[in-house]
N, C-alpha and C positions, 0 to 999 in steps of 0.2 A: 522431931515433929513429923509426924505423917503427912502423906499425899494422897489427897483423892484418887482413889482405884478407877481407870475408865469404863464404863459399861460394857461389858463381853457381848460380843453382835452373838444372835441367834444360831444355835447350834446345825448345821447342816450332818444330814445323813451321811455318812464315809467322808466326810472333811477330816483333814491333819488339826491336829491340835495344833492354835498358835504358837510360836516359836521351834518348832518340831522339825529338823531338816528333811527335804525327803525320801532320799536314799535310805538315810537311817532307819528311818520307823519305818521299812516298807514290808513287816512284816506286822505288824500295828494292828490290833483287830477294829475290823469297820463292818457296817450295814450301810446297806441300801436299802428304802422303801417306797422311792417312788420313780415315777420314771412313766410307767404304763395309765395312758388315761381310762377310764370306766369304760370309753366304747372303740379302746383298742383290743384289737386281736395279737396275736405275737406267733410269728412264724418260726420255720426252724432256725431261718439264719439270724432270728432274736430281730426280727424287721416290724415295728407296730404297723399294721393295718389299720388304719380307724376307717370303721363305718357311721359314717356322719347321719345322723336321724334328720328324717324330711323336715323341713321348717313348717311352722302353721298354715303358712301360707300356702306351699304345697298340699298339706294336708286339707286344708278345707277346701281348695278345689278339688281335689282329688275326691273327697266325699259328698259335694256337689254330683259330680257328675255321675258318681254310683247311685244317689239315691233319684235322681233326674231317669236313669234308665232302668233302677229299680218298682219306680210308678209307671215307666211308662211299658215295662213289660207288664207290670203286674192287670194294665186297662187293656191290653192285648189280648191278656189269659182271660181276661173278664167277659171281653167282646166275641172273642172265638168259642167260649163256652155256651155262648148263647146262638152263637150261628151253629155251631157242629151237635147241641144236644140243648136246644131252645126250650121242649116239648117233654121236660121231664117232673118229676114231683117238686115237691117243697121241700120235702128232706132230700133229696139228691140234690136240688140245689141248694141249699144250706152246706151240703157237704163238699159240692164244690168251691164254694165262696169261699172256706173255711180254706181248702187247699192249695185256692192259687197265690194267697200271698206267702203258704209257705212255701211253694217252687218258686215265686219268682223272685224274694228276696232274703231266704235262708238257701233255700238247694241247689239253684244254680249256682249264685258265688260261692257256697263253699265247694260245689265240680269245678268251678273256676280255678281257684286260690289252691285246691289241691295239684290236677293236673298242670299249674302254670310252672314253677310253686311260687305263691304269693304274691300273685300279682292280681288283681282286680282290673277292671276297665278303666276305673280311673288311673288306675299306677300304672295300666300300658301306653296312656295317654301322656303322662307327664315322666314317663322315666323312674317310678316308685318300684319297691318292692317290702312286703313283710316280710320278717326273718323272727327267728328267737331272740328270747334275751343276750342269747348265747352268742351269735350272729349265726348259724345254723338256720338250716331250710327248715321251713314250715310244712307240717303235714295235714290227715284231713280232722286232727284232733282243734290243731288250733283255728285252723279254718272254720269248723263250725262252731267253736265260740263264737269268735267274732262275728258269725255271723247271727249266733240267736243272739248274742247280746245286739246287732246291730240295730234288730229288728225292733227293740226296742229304743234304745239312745236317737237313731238313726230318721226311723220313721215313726214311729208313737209318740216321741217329742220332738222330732222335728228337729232333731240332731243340736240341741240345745245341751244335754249333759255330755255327747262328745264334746262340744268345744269347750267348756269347760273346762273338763281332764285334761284333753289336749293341752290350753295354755296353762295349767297349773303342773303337769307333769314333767320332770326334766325329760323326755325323749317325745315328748309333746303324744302322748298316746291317749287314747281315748279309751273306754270303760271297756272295752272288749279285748283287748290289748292286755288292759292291765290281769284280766284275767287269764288270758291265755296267754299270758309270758311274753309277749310278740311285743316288734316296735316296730317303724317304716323306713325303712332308709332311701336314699336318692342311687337308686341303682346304675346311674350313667355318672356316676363319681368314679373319676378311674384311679385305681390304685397304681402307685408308680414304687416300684422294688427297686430299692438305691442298687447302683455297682457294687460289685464285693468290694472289699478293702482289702489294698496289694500290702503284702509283706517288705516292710523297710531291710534292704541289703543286710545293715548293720547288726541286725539281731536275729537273720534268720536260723543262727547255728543254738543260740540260746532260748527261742520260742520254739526250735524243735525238740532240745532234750527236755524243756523245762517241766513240770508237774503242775498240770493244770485241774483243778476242781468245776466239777459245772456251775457254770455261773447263773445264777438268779437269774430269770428272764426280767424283769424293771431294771437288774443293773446291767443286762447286757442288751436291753434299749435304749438305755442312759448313752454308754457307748456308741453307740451307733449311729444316733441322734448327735451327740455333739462330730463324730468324725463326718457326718456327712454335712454340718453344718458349719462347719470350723471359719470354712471361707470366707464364710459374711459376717465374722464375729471383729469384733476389734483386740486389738493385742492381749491390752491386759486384762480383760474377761476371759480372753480365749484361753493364756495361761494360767490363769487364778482356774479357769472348770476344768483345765487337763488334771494339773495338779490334785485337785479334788476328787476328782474320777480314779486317779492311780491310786491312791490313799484307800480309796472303797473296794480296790481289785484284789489289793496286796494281798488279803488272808485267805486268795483260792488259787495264788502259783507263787512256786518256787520251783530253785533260788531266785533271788531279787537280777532286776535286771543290770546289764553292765555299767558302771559309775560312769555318769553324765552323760546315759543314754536321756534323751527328751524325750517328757513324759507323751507326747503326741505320739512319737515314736511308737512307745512300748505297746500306748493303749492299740496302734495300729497292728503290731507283730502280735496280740493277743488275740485278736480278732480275725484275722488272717489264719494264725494255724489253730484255733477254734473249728473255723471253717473245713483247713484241710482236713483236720480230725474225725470232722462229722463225715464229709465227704468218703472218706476213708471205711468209718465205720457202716454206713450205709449201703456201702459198693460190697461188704463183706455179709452182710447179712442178705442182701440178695444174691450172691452169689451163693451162701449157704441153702438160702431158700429153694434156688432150683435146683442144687442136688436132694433136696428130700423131697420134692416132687417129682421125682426122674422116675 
């Protein structure tokens, strides 16, 4: 008589297969694929940076107040045109009316947004900044998108199809944005760079000789992410993700590590002369670099 099979839980990226010891399989081919969120960055020591996009709420004051001092230069240019060259034709004034909304709210902010970079009046106000998709500075290409699209979204409608975009867009970007590749982020978000992770005693002789393959950047924020996280996890998750995480390491070093080294352990000695490796390589390629400058 047969027994009902129990339902298999859902397949995790570089997890051991059930029943699988883990010494054993630790040469066991794995993937990783996730690990990196869409608005992290990833450094050399494999650290995500995320830059967090402005919330709506920043963002429409922040557009408030560009387009509040975008009229009110624009009644400036208006009134000073009329004091400094009152007494002139009809086509030269046609041709200045025609000019001053586009210096004072295409040409100025994008000299703004270029020289700052990306920062508008409202973004020095509340701590914004644009950047690319990429998280890269903005130049004066993106700049003057945004800002000829602004001119319309902004002030032709009365900043109605920005918000729109905005709350429909995952990075909350409005129509100018989406075409110049750019999004806002909260530039007084401080990035904090975890401590490196110390080499455990017990395996320093075996993560020096051992052969290390470069690791994935998502599996070696995976890494990094749980070691500097470990503290606040509770036992048996914390073991259950070490174990997981080793299993997804295995097929980028050898040999396997010493029998009943702890998997926290290992993942920490990988990480660690990861580090020295780079450190290493780094200090060699500058030091090459200024002898062929010499």
């Amino acid at each position: 008589m047969s027994h009902p099979v129990p339902p298999r839980p859902p397949a995790v990226p570089g997890a051991p297969v059930a029943g699988r010891p883990g010494p054993v399989a630790w040469g066991a081919g794995a993937t990783t694929t996730v690990g990196v969120g869409r608005d992290d960055l990833v450094s050399g020591e494999a650290v995500a940076l995320a830059l967090p996009p402005a919330n709506l709420g920043y963002r429409i004051l922040s557009g408030i107040i560009d387009v509040l001092l975008g009229f009110g230069l624009w009644l400036f240019l208006w009134w000073l045109s009329f004091k400094v060259a009152g007494e002139v034709s009809e086509a030269w004034r046609g041709t200045i009316n025609t000019l001053i909304p586009i210096v004072a709210v295409v040409a100025l902010p994008t000299l703004l947004e270029t020289l700052t970079p990306g920062k508008s009046v409202g973004h020095l106000a509340l701590g914004l900044r644009t950047v690319r998709d990429d998280a890269g500075p903005t130049g004066f290409r993106h700049s003057l998108t945004r800002a000829l699209i602004g001119f319309v979204e902004l002030y032709a409608c009365l900043g109605l199809p920005a918000l729109i975009s905005a709350a429909i867009s995952r990075r909350n970007k409005r129509l100018g944005d989406l075409l110049a590749g750019t999004y806002v982020i909260r530039d007084r978000h401080r990035l904090v760079d975890p401590a490196p992770i110390d080499m455990p005693p017990g395996l320093t002789s075996w993560a020096v000789s051992a052969d290390m393959a470069a690791l994935p950047d998502p599996l070696a924020v995976i890494i990094r992410q749980f070691l500097n996280g470990r503290h606040g996890m509770k036992p048996e998750p914390r073991a259950h993700a070490a174990r997981r995480i080793v299993f997804g390491v295995a097929p980028f070093v050898a040999p396997a590590p010493p029998a009943g080294a702890p998997f926290e352990d290992v993942l920490s000695a990988i990480m660690a002369e990861r580090r020295r490796r780079d450190t290493e390589r780094l200090a060699r390629e500058a030091t090459l670099r200024e002898r062929l400058l010499r």
